[in-house]
C-alpha positions as CSV (number, residue, x, y, z in Angstrom):
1,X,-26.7,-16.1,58.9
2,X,-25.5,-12.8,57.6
3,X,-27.2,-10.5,55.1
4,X,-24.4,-10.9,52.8
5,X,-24.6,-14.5,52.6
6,X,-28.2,-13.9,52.9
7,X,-28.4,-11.7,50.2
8,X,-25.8,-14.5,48.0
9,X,-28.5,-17.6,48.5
10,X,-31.7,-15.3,47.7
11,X,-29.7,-14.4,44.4
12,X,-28.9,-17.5,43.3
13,X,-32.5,-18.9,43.7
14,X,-33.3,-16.2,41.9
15,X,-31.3,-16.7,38.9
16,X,-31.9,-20.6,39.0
17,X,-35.9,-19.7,39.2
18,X,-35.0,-17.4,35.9
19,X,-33.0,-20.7,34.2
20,X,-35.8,-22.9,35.5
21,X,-38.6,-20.5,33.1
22,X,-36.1,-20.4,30.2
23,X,-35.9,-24.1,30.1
24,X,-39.6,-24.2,30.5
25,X,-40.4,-21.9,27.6
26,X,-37.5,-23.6,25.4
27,X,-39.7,-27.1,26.5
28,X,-42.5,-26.2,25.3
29,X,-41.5,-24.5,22.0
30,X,-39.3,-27.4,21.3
31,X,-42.3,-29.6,21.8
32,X,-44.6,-27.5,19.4
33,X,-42.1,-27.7,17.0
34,X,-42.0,-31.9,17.2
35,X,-45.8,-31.9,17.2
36,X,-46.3,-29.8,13.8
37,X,-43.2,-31.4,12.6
38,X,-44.9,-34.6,13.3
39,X,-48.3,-33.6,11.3
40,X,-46.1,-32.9,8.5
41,X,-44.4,-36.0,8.6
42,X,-47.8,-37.4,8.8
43,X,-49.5,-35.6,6.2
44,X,-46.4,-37.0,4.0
45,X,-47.0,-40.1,4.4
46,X,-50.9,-40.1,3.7
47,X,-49.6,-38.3,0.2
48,X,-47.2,-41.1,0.1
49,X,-49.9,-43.9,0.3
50,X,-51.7,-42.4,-1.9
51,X,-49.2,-42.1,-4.7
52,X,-48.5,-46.0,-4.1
53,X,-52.0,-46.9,-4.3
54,X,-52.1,-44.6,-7.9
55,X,-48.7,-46.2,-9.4
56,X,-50.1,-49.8,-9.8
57,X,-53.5,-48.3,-11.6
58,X,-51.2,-46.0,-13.9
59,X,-49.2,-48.7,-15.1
60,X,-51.9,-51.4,-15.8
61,X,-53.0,-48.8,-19.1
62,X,-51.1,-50.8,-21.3
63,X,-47.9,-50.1,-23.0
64,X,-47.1,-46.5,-22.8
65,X,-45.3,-44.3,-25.9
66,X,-42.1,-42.8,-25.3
67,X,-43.4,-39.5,-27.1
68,X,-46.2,-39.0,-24.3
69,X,-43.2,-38.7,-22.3
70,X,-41.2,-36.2,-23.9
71,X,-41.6,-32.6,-22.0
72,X,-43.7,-30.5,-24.0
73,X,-40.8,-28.1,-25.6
74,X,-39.9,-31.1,-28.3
């Protein structure tokens, strides 16, 4: 083989080794990402269940008065 060529393959491996650690650190970070995304998501939905389980309890107080709704500047 000649250097040239030589020289040709070694840079190319080289530059595939560099794309190869990119995608690696882009894999990870990505994953990261999903994983706090998905405690958020999770976190969410614990608050969601939450507010479900309070609703039925907040309307079985009787009949409520319009005027307890209004926001406090009226």
């Amino acid at each position: 083989m000649s250097s040239d060529r030589l020289e040709t393959l070694q840079a190319r491996v080289e530059a595939l080794e560099v794309k190869a650690s990119y995608s690696e650190d882009l894999l990870e970070t990505l994953n990261l990402t999903i994983y706090r995304q998905q405690q958020s998501i999770d976190a969410l939905l614990q608050e969601l269940r939450q507010l479900r389980q309070q609703l039925p309890e907040a309307g079985q107080q009787g009949p409520r008065n319009l005027r307890d709704e209004l926001p406090p500047h009226y």
